[in-house]
C-alpha positions as CSV (number, residue, x, y, z in Angstrom):
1,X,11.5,-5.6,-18.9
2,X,10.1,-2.5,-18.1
3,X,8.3,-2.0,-21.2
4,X,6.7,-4.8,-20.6
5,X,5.6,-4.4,-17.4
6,X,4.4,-1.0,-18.7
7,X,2.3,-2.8,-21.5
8,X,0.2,-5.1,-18.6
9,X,-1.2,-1.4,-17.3
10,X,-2.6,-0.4,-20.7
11,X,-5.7,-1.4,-22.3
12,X,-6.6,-0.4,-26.1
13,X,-7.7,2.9,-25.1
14,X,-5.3,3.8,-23.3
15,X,-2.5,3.7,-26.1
16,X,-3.9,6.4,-28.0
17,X,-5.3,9.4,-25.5
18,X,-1.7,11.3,-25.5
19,X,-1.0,13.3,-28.1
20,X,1.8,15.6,-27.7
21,X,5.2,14.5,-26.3
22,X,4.9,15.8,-23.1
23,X,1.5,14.2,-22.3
24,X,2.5,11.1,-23.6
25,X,5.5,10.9,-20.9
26,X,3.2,12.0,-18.3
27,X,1.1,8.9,-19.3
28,X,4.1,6.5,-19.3
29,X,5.0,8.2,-15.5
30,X,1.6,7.7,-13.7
31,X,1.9,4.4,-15.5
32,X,4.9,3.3,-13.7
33,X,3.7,5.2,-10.6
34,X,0.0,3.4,-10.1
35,X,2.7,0.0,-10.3
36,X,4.7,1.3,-7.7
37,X,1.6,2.2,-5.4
38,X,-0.4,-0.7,-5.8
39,X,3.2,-2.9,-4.1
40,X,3.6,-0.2,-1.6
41,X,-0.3,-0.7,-0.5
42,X,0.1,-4.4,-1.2
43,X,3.0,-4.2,1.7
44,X,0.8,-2.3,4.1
45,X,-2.1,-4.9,3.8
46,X,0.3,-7.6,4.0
47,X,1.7,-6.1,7.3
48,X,-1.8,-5.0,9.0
49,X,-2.8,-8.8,8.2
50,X,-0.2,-10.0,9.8
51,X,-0.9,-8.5,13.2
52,X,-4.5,-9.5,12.4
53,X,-3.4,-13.5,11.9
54,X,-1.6,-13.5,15.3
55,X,-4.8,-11.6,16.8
56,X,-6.9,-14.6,15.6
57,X,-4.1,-17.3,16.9
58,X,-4.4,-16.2,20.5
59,X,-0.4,-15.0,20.5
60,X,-0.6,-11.4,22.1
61,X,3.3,-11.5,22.0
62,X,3.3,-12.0,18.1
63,X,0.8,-9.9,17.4
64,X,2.6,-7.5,19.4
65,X,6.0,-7.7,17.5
66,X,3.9,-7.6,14.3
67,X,2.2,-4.4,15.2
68,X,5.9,-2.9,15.8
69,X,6.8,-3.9,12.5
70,X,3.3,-2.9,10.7
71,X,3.4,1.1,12.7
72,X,6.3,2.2,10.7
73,X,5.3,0.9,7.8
74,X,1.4,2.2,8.0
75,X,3.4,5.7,8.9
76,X,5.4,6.0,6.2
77,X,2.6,5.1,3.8
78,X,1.1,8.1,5.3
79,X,3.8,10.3,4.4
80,X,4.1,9.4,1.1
81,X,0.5,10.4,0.8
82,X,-0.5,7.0,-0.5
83,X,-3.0,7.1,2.6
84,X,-4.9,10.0,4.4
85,X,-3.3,10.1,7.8
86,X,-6.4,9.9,9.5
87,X,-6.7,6.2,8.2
88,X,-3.2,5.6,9.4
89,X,-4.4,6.6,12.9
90,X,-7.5,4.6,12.7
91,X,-5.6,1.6,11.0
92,X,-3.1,2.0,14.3
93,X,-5.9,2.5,16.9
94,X,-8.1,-0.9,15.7
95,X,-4.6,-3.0,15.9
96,X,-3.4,-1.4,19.3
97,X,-7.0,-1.9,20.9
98,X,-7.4,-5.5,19.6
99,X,-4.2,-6.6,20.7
100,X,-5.6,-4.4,24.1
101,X,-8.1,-6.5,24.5
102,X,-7.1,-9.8,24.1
């Protein structure tokens, strides 16, 4: 299974840049990693949409319990580094100051 998975990241040149053991595990790690990161930063969109759907449908109380839920999530994205915090803040300040203004 998770060769597999592995084997969807890798084009044909990809296969053959590692030569010594230690690179080719490195390889095989940022492999699994970039699969990991792009689901984490799939979640964070998700979540920021979300607010953003109940912005558009006129529901200032979903779109405020869907900005509770997205604020922890865009944090801890942060943390992880998978985002500069600076775009957390400003990912947090657009949502807050729509939902202000409707």
């Amino acid at each position: 299974m998770k060769l597999a998975f592995y084997a969807l990241f890798l084009t044909s040149a990809d296969r053959n840049v590692a030569n010594s053991p230690g690179a080719k595990k490195r390889a095989r790690q940022a492999v699994n990693r970039r699969a990991h990161n792009v689901g984490m930063r799939a979640m964070m969109r998700t979540y920021i949409k979300n607010v953003y759907y109940a912005i558009e449908k006129g529901d200032k109380s979903a779109a405020e319990a869907a900005f509770k839920d997205a604020v922890p999530t865009i944090d801890r994205m942060a943390n992880k580094g998978l985002i500069h915090k600076n775009k957390a803040a400003r990912h947090k300040s657009r949502l807050n100051n729509h939902i202000h203004n409707m």
